[in-house]
N, C-alpha and C positions, 0 to 999 in steps of 0.2 A: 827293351831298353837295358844299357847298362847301369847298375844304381849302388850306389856307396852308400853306406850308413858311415856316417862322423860322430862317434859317441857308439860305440858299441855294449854298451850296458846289458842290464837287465831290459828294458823296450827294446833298442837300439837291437838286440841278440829275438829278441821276439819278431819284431818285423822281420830282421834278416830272414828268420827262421819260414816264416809264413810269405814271404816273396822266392825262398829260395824253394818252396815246397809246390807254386804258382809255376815252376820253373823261369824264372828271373834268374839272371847274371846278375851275383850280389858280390859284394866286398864288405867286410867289415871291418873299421879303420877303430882303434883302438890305443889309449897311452898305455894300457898295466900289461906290463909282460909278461907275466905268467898267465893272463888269462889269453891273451894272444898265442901263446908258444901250446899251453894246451889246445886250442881250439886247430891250430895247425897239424897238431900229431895226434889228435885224437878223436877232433869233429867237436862241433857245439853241440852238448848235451841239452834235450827240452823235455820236462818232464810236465808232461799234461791229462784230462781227463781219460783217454785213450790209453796213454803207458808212456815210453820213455823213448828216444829218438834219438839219434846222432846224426848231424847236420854235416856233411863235410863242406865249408864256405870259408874260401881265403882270407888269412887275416891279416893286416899290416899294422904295422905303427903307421903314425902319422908322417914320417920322414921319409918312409915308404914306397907312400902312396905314389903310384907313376900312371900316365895313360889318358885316357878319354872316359868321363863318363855324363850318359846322359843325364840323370835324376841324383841329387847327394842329398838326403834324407836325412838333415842334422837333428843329434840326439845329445849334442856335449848340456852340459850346467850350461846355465848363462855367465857367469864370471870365467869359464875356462873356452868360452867359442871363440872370440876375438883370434886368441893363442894359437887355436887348435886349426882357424881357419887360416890362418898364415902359414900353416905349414902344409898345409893338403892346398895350396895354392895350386900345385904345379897340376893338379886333376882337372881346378874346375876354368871355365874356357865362356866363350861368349852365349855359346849353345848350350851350356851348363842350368840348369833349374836345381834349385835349392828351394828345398821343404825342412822349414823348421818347428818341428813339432815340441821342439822343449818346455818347461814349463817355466813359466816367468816374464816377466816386461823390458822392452828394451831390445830385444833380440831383434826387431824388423832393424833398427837403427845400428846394430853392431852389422847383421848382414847388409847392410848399402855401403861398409865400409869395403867390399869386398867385390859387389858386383852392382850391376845397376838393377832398380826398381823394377825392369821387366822382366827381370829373371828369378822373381824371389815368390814364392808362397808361403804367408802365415798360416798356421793352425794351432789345434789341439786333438791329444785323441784322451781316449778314457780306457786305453785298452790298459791292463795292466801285466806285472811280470817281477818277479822273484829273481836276485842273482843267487845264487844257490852255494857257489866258489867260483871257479877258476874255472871259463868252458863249459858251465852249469845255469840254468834256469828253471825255472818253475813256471809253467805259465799256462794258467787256468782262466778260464770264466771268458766272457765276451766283452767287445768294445767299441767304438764305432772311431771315425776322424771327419770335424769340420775343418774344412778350410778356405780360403780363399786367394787369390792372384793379388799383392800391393797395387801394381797399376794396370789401368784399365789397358795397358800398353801392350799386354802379356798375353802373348800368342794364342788365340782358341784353340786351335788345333793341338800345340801343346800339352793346356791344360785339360781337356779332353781326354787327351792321351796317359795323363797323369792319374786323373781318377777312373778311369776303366784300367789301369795296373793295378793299381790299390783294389780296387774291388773285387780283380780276378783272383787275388792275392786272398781274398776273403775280408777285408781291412774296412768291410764297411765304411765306406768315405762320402764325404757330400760336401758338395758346394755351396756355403751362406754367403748372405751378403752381409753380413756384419760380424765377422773371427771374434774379431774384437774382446764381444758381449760372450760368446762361447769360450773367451781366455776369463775371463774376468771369473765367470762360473764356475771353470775348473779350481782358478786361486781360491775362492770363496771354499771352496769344496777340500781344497788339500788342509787348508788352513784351520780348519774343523777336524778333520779325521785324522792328518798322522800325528797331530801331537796325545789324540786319543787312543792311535794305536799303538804309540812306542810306548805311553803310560802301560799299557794292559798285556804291552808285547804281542802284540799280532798284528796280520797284515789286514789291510781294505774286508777280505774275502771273508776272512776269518771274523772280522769285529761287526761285520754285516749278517753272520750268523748267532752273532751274541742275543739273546732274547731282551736285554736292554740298548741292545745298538741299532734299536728304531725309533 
C-alpha cells in the first residue's frame, strides 16, 4: 500500500518510521518547514533503545501533496485537521481510507466532511514519541492501536488489509468493537499524566519511572 501520514509530528514521524522500516511506500505531509526541509536533506532522524537511525522518507507540505494514495493515517491536532484536510484534498480519492488516530473528540465528524463514512477508521494508539527538533525523534518504549471501521459499510477486505500492515509494521493493532470506550481511556489518561508531566518536566517514560509515579 501506499500510505501518507497528515500530521507528521513526533507519532506521525514514529509510524512513518516503523512502516517505512516494514518496507511500506510512506510520505510524510507536514506544515513546519524546517522540519520538512531537514527530513528532505538529511533523513528522519529516530533515536531509540537500539541507537540512532536516519530514515530517508519524502516529505511535503501540505500544498504538496500530489498523487494516489491508498491508506492516509491522520496525525494533525484536532482544531488544525479540517484545514489540513482541505488541502491534501487532491491525494485522497474514493479508494482513499483514512485512519485517524489523533487524540481528541469530534474528529470522526470533521473526517465525513471530507469523505463518506465507508471510507473512515477511528482509533487510538498508546504508542508514544519525543520531537527531539527539526527531523529528530526520540522514540522509546512500546504501544499498541485499537481501532475500528465508522460503518458497517467498510470493505472487509480493506480493513483486513489495513491491520495486517500495521502489524507487519510491528504497530500492534486490533480491531474492537467499541474505539469509542478506548478514545475515552486514552483522554482519561492524557488528562492525568501530562499536566503531571510538564509540572515535573518529564515525558510518560520518565514520570512512570519516578518511585512516586505509581
Amino acid at each position: 500500500m501506499k500510505v501518507a501520514i497528515a500530521g507528521a509530528g513526533a507519532m506521525g514521524c514514529r509510524f512513518g518510521a516503523m512502516l517505512a522500516e516494514a518496507g511500506v511506500q510512506v510520505t510524510l505531509i507536514d506544515q513546519w518547514q524546517e522540519h520538512i526541509q531537514t527530513i528532505n536533506q538529511s533523513g528522519l532522524r529516530v533515536e531509540n533503545e537500539q541507537g540512532t537511525r536516519n530514515y530517508h522518507i519524502p516529505a511535503l507540505f501540505p500544498e504538496q501533496a500530489t498523487g494516489r494514495f491508498d491508506l492516509v493515517i491522520v496525525f494533525t491536532k484536532a482544531m488544525q485537521m479540517a484545514n489540513f484536510l482541505h488541502k491534501i484534498i487532491p491525494i485522497i480519492d474514493e479508494p482513499t481510507t483514512l485512519l485517524c488516530l489523533s487524540n481528541g473528540f469530534g474528529n470522526e465528524e470533521t473526517l465525513r466532511q471530507f469523505v463518506s463514512a465507508d471510507q473512515i477508521l477511528i482509533g487510538v494508539t498508546l504508542w508514544s514519541s519525543e520531537l527531539l527538533g527539526p527531523g529528530q525523534i526520540k522514540a522509546t518504549g512500546e504501544g499498541r492501536i485499537d481501532f475500528q471501521a465508522v460503518s458497517s459499510d467498510f470493505a472487509p477486505v480493506k480493513l483486513t488489509t489495513v491491520l495486517n500492515l500495521l502489524n507487519e509494521a510491528g504497530l500492534q493493532a486490533s480491531l474492537v468493537k467499541n474505539v469509542h470506550e478506548s478514545i475515552w481511556r486514552k483522554a482519561g489518561f492524557n488528562s492525568v499524566i501530562n499536566p503531571l508531566s510538564a509540572l515535573l518536566n518529564c515525558n510518560v517514560a520518565e514520570f512512570g519511572q519516578l518511585n512516586y509515579g505509581t
